[in-house]
py3Dmol code that shows the C-alpha trace and the ligand (Angstrom):
import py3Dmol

protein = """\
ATOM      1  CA  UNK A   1      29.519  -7.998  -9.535  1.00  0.00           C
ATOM      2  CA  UNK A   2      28.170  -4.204 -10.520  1.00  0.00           C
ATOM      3  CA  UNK A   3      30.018  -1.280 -10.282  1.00  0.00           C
ATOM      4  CA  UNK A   4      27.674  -0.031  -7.510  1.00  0.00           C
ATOM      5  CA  UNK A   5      27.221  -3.279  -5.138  1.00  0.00           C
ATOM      6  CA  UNK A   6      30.445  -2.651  -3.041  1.00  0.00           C
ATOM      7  CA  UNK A   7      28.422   0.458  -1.771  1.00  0.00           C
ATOM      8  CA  UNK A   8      27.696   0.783   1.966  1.00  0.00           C
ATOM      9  CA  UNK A   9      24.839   2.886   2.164  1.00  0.00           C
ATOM     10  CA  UNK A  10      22.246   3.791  -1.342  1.00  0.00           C
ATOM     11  CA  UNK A  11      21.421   7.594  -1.687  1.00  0.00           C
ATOM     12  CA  UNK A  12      19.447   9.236  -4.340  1.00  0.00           C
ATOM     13  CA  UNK A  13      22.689  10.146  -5.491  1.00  0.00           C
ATOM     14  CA  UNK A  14      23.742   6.683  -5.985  1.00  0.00           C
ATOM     15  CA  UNK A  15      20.767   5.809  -8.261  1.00  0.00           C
ATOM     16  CA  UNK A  16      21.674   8.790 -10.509  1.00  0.00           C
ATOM     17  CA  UNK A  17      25.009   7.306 -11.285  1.00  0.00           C
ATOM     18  CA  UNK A  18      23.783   4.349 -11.735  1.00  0.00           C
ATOM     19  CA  UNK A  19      21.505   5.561 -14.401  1.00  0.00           C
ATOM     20  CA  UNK A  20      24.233   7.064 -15.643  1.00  0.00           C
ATOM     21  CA  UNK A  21      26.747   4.413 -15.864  1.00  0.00           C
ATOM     22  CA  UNK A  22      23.611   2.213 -17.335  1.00  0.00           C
ATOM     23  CA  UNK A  23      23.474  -0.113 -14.758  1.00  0.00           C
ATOM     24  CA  UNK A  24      19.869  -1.482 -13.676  1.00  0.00           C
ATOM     25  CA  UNK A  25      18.756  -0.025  -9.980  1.00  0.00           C
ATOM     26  CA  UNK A  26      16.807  -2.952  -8.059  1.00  0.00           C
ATOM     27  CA  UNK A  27      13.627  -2.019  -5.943  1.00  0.00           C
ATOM     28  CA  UNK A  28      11.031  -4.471  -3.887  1.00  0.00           C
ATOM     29  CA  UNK A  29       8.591  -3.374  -0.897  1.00  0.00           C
ATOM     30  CA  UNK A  30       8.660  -4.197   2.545  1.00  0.00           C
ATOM     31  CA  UNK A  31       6.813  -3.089   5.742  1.00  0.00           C
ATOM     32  CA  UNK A  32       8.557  -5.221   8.583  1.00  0.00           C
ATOM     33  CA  UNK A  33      11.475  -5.186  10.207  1.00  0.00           C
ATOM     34  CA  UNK A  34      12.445  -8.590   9.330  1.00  0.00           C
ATOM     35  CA  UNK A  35      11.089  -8.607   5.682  1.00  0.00           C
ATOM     36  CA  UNK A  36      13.349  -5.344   5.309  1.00  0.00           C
ATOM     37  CA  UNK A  37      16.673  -7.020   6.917  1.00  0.00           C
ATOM     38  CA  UNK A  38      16.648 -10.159   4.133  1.00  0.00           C
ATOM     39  CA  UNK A  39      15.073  -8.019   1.343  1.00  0.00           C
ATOM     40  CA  UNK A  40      18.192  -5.564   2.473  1.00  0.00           C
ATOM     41  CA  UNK A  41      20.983  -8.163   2.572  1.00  0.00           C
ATOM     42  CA  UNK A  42      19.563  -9.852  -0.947  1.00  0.00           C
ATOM     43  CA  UNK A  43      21.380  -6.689  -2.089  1.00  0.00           C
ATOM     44  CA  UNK A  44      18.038  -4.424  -3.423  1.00  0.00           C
ATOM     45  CA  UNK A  45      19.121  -0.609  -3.792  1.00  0.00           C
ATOM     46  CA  UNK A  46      15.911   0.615  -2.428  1.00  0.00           C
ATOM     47  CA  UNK A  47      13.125  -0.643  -0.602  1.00  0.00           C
ATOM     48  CA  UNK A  48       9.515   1.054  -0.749  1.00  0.00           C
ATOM     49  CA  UNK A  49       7.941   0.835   2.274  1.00  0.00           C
ATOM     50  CA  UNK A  50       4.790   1.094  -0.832  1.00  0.00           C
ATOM     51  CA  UNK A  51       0.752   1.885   0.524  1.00  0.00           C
ATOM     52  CA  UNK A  52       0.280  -1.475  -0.944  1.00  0.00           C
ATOM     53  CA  UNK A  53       0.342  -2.298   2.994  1.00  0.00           C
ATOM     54  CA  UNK A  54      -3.052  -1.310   2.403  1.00  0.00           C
ATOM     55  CA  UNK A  55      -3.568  -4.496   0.439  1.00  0.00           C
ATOM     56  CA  UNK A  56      -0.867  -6.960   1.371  1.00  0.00           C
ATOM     57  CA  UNK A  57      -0.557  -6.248   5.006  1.00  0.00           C
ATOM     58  CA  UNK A  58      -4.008  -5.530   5.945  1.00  0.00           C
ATOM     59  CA  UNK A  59      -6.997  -7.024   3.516  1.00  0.00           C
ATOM     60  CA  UNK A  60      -8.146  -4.035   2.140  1.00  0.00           C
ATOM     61  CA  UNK A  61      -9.003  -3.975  -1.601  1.00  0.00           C
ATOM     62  CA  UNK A  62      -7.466  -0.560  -2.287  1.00  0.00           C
ATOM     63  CA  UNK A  63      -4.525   1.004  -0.837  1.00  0.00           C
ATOM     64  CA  UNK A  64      -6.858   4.184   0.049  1.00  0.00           C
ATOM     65  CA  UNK A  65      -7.601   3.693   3.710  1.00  0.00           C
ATOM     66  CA  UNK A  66      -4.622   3.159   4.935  1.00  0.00           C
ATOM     67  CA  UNK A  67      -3.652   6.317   7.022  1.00  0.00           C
ATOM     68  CA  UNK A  68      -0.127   8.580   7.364  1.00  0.00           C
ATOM     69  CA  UNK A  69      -0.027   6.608  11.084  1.00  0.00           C
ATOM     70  CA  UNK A  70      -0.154   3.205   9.867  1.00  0.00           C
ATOM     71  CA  UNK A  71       2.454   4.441   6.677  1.00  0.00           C
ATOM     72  CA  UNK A  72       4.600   6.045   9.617  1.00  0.00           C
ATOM     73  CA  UNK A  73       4.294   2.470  12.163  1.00  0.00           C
ATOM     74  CA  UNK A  74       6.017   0.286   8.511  1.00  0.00           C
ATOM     75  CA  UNK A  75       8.707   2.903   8.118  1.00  0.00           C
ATOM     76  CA  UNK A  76       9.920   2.486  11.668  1.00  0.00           C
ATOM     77  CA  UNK A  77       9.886  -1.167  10.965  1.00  0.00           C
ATOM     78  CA  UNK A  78      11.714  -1.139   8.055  1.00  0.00           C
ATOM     79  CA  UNK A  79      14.134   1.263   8.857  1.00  0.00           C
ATOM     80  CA  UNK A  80      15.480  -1.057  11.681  1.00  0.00           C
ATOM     81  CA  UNK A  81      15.930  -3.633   9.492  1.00  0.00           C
ATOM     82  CA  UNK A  82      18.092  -1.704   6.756  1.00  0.00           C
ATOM     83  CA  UNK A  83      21.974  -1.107   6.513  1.00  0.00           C
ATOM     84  CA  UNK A  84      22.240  -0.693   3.093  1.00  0.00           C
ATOM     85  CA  UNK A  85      19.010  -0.063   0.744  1.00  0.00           C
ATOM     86  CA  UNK A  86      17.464   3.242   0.301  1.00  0.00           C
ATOM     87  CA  UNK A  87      14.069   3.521   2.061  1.00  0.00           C
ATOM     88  CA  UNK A  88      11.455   5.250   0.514  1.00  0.00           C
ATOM     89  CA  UNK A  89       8.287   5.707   1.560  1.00  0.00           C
ATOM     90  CA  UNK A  90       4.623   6.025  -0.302  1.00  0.00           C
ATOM     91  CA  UNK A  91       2.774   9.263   1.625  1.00  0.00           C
ATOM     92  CA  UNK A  92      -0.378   8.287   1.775  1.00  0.00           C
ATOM     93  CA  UNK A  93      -3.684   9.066  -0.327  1.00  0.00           C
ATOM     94  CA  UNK A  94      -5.479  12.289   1.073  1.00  0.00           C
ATOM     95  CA  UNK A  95      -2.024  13.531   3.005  1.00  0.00           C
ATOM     96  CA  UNK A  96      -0.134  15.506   0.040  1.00  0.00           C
ATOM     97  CA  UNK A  97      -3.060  16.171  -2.540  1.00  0.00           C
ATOM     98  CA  UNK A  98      -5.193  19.377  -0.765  1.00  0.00           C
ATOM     99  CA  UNK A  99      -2.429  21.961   0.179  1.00  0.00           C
ATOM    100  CA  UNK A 100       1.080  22.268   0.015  1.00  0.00           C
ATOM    101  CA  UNK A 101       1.511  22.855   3.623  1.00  0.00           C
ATOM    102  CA  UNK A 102      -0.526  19.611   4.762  1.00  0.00           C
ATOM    103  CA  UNK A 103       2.046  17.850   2.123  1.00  0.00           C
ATOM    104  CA  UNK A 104       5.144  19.279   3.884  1.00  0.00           C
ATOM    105  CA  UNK A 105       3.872  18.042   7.647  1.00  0.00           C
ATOM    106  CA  UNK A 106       3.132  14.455   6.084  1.00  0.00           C
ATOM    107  CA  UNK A 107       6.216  14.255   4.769  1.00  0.00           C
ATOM    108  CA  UNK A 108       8.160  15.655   7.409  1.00  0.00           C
ATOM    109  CA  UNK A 109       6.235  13.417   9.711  1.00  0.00           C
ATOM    110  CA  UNK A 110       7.534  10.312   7.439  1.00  0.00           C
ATOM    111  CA  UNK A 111      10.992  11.453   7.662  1.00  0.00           C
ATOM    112  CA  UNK A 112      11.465  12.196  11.172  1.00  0.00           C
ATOM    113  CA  UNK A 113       8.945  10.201  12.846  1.00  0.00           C
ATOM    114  CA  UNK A 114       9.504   7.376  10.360  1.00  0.00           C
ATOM    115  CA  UNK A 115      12.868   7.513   9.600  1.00  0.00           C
ATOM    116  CA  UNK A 116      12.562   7.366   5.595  1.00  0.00           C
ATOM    117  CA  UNK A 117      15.372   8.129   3.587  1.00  0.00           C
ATOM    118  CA  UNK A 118      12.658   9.937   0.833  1.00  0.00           C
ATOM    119  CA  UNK A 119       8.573  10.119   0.187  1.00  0.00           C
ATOM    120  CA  UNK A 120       6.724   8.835  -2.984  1.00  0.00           C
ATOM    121  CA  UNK A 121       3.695  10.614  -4.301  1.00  0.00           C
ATOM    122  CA  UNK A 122       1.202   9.998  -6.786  1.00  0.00           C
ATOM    123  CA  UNK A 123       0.626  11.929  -9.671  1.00  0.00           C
ATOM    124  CA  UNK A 124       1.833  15.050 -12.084  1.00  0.00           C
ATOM    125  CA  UNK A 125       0.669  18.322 -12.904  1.00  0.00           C
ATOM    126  CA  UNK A 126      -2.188  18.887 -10.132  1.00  0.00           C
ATOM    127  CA  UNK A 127      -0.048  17.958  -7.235  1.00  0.00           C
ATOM    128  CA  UNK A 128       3.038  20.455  -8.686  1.00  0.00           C
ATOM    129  CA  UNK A 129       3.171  23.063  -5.646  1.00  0.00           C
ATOM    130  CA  UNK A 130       2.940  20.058  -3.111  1.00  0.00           C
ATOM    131  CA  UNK A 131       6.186  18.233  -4.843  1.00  0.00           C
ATOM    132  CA  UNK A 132       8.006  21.977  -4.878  1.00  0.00           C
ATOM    133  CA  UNK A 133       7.120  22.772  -0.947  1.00  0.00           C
ATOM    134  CA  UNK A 134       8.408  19.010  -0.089  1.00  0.00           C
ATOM    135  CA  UNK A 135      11.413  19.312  -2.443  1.00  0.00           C
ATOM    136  CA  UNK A 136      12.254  23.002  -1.113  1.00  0.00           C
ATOM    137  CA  UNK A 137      12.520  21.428   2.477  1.00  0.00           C
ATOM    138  CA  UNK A 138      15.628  19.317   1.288  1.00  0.00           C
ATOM    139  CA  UNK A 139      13.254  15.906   1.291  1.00  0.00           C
ATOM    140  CA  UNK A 140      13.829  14.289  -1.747  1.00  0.00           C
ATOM    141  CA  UNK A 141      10.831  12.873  -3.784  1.00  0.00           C
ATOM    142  CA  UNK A 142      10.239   9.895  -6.125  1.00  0.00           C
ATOM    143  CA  UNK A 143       7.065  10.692  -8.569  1.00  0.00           C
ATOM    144  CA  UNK A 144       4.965   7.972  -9.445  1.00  0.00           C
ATOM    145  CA  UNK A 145       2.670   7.959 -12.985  1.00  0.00           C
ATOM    146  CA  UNK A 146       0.872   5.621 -15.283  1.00  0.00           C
ATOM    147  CA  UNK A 147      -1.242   3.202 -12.880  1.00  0.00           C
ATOM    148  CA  UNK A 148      -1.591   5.631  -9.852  1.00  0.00           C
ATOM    149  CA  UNK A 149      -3.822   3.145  -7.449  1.00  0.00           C
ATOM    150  CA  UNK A 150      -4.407   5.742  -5.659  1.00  0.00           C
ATOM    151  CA  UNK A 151      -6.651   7.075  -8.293  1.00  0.00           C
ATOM    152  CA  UNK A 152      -8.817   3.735  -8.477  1.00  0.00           C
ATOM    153  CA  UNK A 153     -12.091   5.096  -8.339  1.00  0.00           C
ATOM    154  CA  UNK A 154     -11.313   8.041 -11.034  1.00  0.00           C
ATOM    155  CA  UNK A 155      -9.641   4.764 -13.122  1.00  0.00           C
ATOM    156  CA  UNK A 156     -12.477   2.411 -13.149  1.00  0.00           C
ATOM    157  CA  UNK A 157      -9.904  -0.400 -13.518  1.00  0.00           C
ATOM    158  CA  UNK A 158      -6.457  -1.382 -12.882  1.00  0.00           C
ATOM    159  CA  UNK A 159      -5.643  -2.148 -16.514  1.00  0.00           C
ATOM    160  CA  UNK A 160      -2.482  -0.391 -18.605  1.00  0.00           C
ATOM    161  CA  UNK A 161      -2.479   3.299 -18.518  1.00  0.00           C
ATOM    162  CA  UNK A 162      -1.227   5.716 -21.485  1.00  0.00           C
ATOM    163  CA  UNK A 163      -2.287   3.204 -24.369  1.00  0.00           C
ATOM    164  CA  UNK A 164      -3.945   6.279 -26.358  1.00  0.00           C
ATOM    165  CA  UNK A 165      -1.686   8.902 -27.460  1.00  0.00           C
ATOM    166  CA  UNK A 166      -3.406  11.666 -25.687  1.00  0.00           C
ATOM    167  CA  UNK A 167      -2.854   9.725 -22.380  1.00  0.00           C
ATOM    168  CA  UNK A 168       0.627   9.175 -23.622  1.00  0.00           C
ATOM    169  CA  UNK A 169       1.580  12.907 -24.273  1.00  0.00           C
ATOM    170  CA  UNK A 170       0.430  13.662 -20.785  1.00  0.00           C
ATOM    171  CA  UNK A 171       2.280  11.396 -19.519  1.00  0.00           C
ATOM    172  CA  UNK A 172       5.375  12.101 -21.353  1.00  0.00           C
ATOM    173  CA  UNK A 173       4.462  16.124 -20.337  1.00  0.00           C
ATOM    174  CA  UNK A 174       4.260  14.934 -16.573  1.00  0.00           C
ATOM    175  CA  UNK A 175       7.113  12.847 -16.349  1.00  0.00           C
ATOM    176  CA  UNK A 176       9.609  16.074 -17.349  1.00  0.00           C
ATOM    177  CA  UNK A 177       7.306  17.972 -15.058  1.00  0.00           C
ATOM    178  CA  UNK A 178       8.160  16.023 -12.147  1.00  0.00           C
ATOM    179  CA  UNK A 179      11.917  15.764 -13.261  1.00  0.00           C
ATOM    180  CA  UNK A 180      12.019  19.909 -13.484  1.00  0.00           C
ATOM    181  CA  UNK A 181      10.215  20.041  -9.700  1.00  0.00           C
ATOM    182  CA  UNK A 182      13.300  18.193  -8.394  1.00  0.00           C
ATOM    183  CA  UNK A 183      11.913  14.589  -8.173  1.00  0.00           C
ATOM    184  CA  UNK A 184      14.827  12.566  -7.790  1.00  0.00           C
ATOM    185  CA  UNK A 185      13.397   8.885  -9.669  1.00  0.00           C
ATOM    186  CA  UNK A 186      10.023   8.217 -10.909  1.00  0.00           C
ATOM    187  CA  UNK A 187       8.455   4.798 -10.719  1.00  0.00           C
ATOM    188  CA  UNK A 188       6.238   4.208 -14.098  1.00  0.00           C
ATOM    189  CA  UNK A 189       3.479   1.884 -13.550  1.00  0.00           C
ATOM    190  CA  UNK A 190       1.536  -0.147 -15.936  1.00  0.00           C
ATOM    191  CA  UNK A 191       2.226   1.577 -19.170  1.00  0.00           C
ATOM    192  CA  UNK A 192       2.988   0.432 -22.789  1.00  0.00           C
ATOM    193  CA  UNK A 193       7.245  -0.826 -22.826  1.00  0.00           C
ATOM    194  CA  UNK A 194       7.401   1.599 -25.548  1.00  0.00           C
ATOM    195  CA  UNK A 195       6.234   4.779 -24.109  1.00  0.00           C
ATOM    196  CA  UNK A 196       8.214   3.697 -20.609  1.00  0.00           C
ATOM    197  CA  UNK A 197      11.578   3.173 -23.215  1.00  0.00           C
ATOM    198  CA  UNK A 198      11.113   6.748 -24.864  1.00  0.00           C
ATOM    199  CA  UNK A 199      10.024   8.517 -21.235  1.00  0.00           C
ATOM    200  CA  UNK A 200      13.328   6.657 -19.257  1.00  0.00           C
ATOM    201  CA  UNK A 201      15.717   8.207 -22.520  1.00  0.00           C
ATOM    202  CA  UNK A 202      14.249  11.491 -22.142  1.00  0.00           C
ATOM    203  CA  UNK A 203      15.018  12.046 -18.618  1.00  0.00           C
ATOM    204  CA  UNK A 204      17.989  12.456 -16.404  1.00  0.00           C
ATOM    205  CA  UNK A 205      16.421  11.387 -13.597  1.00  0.00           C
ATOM    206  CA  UNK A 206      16.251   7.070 -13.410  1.00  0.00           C
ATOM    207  CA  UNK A 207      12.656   5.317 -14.021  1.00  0.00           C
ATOM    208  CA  UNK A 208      11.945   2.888 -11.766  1.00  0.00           C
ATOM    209  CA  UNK A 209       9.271   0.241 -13.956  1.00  0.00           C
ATOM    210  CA  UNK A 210       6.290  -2.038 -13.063  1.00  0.00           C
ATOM    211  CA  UNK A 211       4.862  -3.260 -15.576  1.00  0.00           C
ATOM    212  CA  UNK A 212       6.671  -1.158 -17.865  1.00  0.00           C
ATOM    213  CA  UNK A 213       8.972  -3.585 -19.839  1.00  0.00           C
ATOM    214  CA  UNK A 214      12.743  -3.480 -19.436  1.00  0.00           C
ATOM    215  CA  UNK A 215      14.019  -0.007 -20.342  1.00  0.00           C
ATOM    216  CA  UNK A 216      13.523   1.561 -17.679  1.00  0.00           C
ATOM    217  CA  UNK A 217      16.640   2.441 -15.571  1.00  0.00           C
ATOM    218  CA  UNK A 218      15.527   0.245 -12.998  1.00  0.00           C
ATOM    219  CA  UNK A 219      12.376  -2.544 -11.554  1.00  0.00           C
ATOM    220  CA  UNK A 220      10.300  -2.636  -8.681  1.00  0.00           C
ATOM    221  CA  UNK A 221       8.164  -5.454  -7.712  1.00  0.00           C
ATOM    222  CA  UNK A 222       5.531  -5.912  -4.331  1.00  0.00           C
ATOM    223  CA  UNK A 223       7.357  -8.509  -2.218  1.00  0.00           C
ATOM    224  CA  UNK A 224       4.583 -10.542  -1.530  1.00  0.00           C
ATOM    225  CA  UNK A 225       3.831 -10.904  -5.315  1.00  0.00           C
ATOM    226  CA  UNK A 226       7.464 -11.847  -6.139  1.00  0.00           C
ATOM    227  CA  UNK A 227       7.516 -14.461  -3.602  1.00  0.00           C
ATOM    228  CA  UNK A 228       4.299 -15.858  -4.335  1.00  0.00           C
ATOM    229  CA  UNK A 229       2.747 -15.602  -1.016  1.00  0.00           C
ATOM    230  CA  UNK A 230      -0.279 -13.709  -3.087  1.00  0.00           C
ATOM    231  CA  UNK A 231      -2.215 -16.817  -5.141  1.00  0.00           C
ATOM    232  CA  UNK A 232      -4.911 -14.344  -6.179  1.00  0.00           C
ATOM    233  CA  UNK A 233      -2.974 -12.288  -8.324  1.00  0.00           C
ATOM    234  CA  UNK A 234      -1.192 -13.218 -11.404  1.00  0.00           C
ATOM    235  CA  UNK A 235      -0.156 -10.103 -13.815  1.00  0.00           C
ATOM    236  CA  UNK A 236       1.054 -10.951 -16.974  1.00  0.00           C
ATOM    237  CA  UNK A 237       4.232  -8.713 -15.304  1.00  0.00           C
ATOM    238  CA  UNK A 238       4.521 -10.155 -12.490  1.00  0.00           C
ATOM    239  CA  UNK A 239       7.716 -12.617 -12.299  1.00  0.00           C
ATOM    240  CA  UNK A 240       7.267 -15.453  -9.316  1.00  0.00           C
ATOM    241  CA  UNK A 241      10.734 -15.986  -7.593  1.00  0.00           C
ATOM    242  CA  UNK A 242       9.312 -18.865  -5.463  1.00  0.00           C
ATOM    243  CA  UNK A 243       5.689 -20.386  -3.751  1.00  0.00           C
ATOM    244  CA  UNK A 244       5.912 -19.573  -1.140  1.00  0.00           C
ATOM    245  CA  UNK A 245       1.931 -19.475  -0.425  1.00  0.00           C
ATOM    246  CA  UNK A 246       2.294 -23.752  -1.363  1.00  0.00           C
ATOM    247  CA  UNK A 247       5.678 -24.003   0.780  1.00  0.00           C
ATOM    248  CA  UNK A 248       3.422 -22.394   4.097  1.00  0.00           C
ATOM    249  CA  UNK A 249       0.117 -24.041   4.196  1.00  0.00           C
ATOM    250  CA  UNK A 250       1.897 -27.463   3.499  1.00  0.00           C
ATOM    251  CA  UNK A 251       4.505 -26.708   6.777  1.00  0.00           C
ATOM    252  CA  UNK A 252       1.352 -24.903   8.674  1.00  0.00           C
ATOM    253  CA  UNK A 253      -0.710 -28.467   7.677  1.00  0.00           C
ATOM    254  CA  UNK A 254       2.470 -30.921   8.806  1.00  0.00           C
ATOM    255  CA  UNK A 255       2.727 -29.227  12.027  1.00  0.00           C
ATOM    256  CA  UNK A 256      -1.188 -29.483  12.718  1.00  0.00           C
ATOM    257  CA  UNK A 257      -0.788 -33.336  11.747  1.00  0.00           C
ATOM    258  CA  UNK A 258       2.301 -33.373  14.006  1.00  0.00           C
ATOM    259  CA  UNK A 259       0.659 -31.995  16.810  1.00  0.00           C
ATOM    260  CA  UNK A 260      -2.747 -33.967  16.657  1.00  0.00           C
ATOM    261  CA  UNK A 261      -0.812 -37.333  16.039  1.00  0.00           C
ATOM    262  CA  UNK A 262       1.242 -36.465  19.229  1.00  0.00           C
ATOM    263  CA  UNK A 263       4.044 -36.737  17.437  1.00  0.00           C
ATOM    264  CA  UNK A 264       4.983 -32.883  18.332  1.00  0.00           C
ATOM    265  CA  UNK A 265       7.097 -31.868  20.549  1.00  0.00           C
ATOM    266  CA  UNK A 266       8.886 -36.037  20.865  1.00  0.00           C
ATOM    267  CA  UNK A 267      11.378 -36.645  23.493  1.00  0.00           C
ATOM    268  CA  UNK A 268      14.217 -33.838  22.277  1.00  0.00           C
ATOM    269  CA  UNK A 269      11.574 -31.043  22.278  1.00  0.00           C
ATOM    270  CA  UNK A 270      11.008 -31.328  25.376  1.00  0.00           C
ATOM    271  CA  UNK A 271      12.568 -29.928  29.099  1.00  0.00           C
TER     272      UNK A 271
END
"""
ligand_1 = """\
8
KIV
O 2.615 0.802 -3.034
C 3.365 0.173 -3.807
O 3.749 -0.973 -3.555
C 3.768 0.827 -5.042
C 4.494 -0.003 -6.060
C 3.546 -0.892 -6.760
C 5.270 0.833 -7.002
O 3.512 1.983 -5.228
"""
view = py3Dmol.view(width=600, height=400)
view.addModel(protein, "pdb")
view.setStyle({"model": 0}, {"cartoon": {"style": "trace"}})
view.addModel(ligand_1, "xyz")
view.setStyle({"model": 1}, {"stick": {}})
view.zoomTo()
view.show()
């Protein structure tokens, strides 16, 4: 039992003591009301309602199409499903980077139309004014650096970020950057366990890691990976908590056997 799991509701608050008192903060995704209510009473701290819907919810190969609409639609979802977790949600790509002002309405819009707890954006220095106008509205604001997917194309690739020590510095730079803006947490993606370790002791402010080894002040994982619903993806990171993808198309296969053998619905199944 932790110090923090007798907690009734998570608040950015929360996470800061935890960081404080050293004990690891637990993050997955979800984007449906039903996903969030077990992911919620597994007892995460937060759930990111993550523009990985882009990917796991809808086909596409990037998480850049998916629009501040769709992002809104998951929040609502989730939200219903939640007593205790934090919900965060990912703002997404082209609704936070061209003007502060168009980064306030998105994330107002994710707020009250969505009901999210807090936004997530992508990125450091060149999106500074757009954190400041969302922080000075009283919405707090989870950073995100390292592997930014939303910066694919610029990228190239989705390898590990920050191996060069350049790329570090910047990194290291950006990360007090955010923490000085008012970001709340920062999630560090895909980035050398070394550089995440010194970054998550430097800061006040709790790291949230994937793919970032285990120093950061806390883990977040894509539910779909976790579960192993997703065969087609296998980062040496990722950690497979069941198989699910097996466990499906072997009940979707016995029902279509049941139901071509008339053997489905028998005699009890029936009115
Ligand atoms: O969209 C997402 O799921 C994310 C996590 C990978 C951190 O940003």
């Amino acid at each position: 039992m932790s110090v923090h799991s007798e907690i009734k509701k998570i608040t950015t608050e929360t996470l800061r003591k935890m960081k404080f008192d050293k004990e690891k903060i637990t993050m997955l995704t979800a984007y449906d009301y039903t996903t969030a209510k077990m992911v919620d009473a597994g007892g995460v701290d937060a759930i990111l309602v993550g523009d990985s819907a882009a990917n796991v919810m809808a086909g596409h190969e990037t998480t850049l199409p998916i629009t501040l609409e769709q992002m809104i639609y998951h929040t609502q979802c989730v939200i219903r499903g939640v007593e205790r977790a934090l919900v965060v949600a990912d703002l997404p790509f082209g609704t936070y980077q061209s003007n502060p002002e168009k980064a306030l309405d998105s994330a107002v819009r994710m707020m009250k139309e969505g009901g999210a707890h807090a936004v997530k954006v992508e990125g450091g220095a060149e999106i500074e004014k757009s954190i400041r106008k969302i922080v000075n509205a009283g919405i707090p604001v989870m950073g995100h650096l390292g592997l930014t997917p939303q910066s694919i194309y610029q990228f190239g690739t989705y390898k590990v970020r920050a191996k060069e020590e350049a790329e570090a510095e910047k990194l290291m730079e950006e990360a007090k950057l955010l923490e000085s803006l008012g970001c709340f947490a920062l999630v560090l993606e895909k980035i050398p366990a070394t550089l995440a370790k010194k970054v998550s002791e430097s800061l006040t402010i709790p790291t949230i890691g994937i793919g970032a080894g285990a120093d950061c002040d806390g883990q977040v994982l894509v539910y779909h990976d976790m579960i192993g619903m997703n065969q087609g993806f296998s980062p040496k990171f990722l950690r497979r908590y069941l198989d699910l993808y097996s466990e499906i198309t072997g009940a979707v296969s016995r029902y279509v056997a049941d139901v071509k053998a008339v053997d489905f619905p028998n005699e009890n199944e029936k009115y």
